[in-house]
C-alpha positions in Angstrom: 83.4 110.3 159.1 79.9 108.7 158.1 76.5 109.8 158.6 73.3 107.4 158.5 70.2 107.2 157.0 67.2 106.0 158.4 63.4 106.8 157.3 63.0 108.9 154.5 60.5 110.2 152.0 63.4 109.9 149.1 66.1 107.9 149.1 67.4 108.2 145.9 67.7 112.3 147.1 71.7 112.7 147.3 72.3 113.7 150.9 74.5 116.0 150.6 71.7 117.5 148.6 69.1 119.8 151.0 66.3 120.7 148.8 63.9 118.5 146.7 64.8 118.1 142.9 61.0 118.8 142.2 58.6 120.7 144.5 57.4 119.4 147.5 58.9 118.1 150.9 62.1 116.2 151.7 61.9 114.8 155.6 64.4 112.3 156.7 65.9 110.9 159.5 69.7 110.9 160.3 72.5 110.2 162.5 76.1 109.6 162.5 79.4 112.4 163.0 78.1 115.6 163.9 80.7 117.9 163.6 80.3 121.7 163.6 82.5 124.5 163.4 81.9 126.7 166.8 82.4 130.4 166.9 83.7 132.7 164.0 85.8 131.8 161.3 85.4 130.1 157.8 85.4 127.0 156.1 87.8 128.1 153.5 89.9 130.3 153.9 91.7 132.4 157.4 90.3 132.8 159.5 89.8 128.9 159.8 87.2 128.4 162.8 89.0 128.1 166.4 86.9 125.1 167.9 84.1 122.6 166.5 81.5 120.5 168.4 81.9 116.7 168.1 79.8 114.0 168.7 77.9 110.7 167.2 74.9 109.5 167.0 74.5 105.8 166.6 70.7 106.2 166.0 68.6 107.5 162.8 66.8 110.1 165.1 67.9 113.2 164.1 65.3 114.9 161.8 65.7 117.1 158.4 63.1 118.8 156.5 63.5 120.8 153.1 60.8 122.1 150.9 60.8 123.2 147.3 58.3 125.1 145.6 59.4 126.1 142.1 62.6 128.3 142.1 62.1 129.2 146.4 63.4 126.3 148.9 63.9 126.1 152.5 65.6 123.3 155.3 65.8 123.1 158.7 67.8 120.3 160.6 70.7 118.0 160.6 72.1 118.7 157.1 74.7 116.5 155.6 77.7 118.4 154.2 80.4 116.7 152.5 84.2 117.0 154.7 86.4 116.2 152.0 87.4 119.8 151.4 91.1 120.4 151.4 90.7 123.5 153.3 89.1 121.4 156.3 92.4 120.0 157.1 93.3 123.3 158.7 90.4 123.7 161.7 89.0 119.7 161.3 90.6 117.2 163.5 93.1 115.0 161.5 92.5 111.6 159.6 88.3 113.5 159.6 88.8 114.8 156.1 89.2 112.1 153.2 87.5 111.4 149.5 83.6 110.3 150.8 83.5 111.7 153.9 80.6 113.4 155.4 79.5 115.0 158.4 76.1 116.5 160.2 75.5 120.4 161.3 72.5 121.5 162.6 71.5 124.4 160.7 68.2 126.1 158.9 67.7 128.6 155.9 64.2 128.9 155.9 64.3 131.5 152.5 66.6 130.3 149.1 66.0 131.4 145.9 67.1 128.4 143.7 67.9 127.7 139.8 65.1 126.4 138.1 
């Protein structure tokens, strides 16, 4: 799975990476897989999750903010998580999770407390 990058205020910023290195803002945006996990269950460990959304996007429309002010952080969007996990192979569909592969969930945490 691949995601794409299309305008964006950092692109050195790792994607898999949601909030700013320094404070400020972080908007870019994305498209590519979206895969995400549907109902209850986990990522890791049993209960796996019973069903997942699929689709693509073959156009850099799909937006995702973050913002960092000292050690507090928020995003909201399309984040890019990384589906290499061994432990995917057990809810993701097969040949999805390999070394460098990433996918796009919608998802938001508007409140993090973050290392300084």
């Amino acid at each position: 799975m691949k995601i794409l990058r299309g305008l964006s205020t950092n692109r050195t910023q790792p994607a898999t990476q949601p909030f700013p290195a320094s404070s400020g803002f972080f908007f870019e945006l994305r498209g590519g897989d979206i895969l995400h996990p549907w109902g209850k269950g986990e990522w890791f460990a049993p209960p796996y999750f019973a069903s997942i959304w699929r689709a693509w996007c073959a156009w850099c429309v799909l937006p995702f903010l973050s913002w960092r002010f000292g050690n507090i952080g928020g995003y909201v969007g399309f984040k890019v998580y990384g589906a290499d996990s061994e432990a995917y192979r057990h809810w993701m569909p097969e040949g999805d999770v390999y070394d460098g592969s990433q996918a796009l969930q919608m998802s938001g945490r508007l409140w993090a407390t973050l290392s300084p």
